[in-house]
Legacy VTK file of the C-alpha trace (Angstrom):
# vtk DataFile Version 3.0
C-alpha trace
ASCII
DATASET POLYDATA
POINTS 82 float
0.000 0.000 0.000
1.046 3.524 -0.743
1.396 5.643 1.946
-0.410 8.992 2.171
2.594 10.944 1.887
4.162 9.341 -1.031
1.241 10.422 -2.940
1.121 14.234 -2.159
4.402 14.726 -3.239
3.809 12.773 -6.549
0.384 15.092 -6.459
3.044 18.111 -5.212
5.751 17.189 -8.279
2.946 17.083 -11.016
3.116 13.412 -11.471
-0.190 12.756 -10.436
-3.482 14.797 -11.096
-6.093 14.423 -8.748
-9.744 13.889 -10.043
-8.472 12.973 -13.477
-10.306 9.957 -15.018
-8.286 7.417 -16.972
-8.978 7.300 -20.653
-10.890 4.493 -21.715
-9.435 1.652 -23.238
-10.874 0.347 -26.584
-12.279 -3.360 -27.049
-9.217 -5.533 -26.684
-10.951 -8.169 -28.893
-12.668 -7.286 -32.619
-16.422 -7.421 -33.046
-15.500 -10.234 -35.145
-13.584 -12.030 -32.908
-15.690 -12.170 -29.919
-18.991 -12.900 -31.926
-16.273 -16.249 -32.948
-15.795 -17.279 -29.656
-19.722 -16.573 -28.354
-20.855 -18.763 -31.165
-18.440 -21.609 -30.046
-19.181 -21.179 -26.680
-22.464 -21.529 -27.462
-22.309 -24.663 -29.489
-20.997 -26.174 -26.426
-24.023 -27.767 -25.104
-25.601 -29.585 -28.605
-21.949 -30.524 -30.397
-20.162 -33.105 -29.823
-16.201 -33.135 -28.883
-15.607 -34.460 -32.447
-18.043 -32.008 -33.730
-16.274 -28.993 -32.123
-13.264 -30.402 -33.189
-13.374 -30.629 -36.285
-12.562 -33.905 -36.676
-14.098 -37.172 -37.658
-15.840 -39.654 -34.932
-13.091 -41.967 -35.871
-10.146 -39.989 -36.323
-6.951 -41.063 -34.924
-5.853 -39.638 -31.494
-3.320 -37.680 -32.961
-5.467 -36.112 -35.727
-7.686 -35.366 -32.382
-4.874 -33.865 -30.480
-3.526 -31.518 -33.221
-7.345 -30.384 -33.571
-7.387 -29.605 -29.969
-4.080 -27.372 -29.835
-5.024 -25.558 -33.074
-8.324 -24.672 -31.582
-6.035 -23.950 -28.136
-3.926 -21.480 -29.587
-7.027 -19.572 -31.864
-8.946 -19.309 -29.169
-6.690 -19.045 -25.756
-7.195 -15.489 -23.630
-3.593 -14.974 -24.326
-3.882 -14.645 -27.728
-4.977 -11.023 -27.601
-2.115 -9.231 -26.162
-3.514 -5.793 -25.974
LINES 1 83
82 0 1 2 3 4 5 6 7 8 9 10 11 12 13 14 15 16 17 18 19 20 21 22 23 24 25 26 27 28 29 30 31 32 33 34 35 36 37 38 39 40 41 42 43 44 45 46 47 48 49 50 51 52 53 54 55 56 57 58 59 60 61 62 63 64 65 66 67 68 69 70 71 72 73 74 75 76 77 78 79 80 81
């Protein structure tokens, strides 16, 4: 925690302003994007895990795996880095 005084002499110096509000950031993730990931998300519930996939019922495991990490990396949180 930052103690009282710290702060009025970064208020004193100029380095802070007191009162000011913080710009607003923009949407981290395109319009695009997130209506993507809410229409996955929402076929969730009625697809299956070879559905989502994108893979055949009988598919091999690895053919499954590789699915799974290139739907891992598109749609991971870290992927937006803004």
């Amino acid at each position: 925690m930052i103690p009282e005084r710290v702060l009025l002499a970064l208020l004193s110096i100029g380095v802070l302003e007191y009162g000011v509000d913080a710009p607003v950031a923009e949407a981290a993730v395109p319009v695009e994007r997130r209506r993507e990931i809410l229409e996955m998300h929402a076929g969730l519930a009625r697809r299956s895990a070879h559905e989502l996939l994108g893979v055949a019922p009988d598919a091999s495991p690895a053919d499954v795996k590789a699915a799974y990490f290139r739907l891992a990396k598109r749609f991971h949180p870290d992927v937006v880095h803004e």
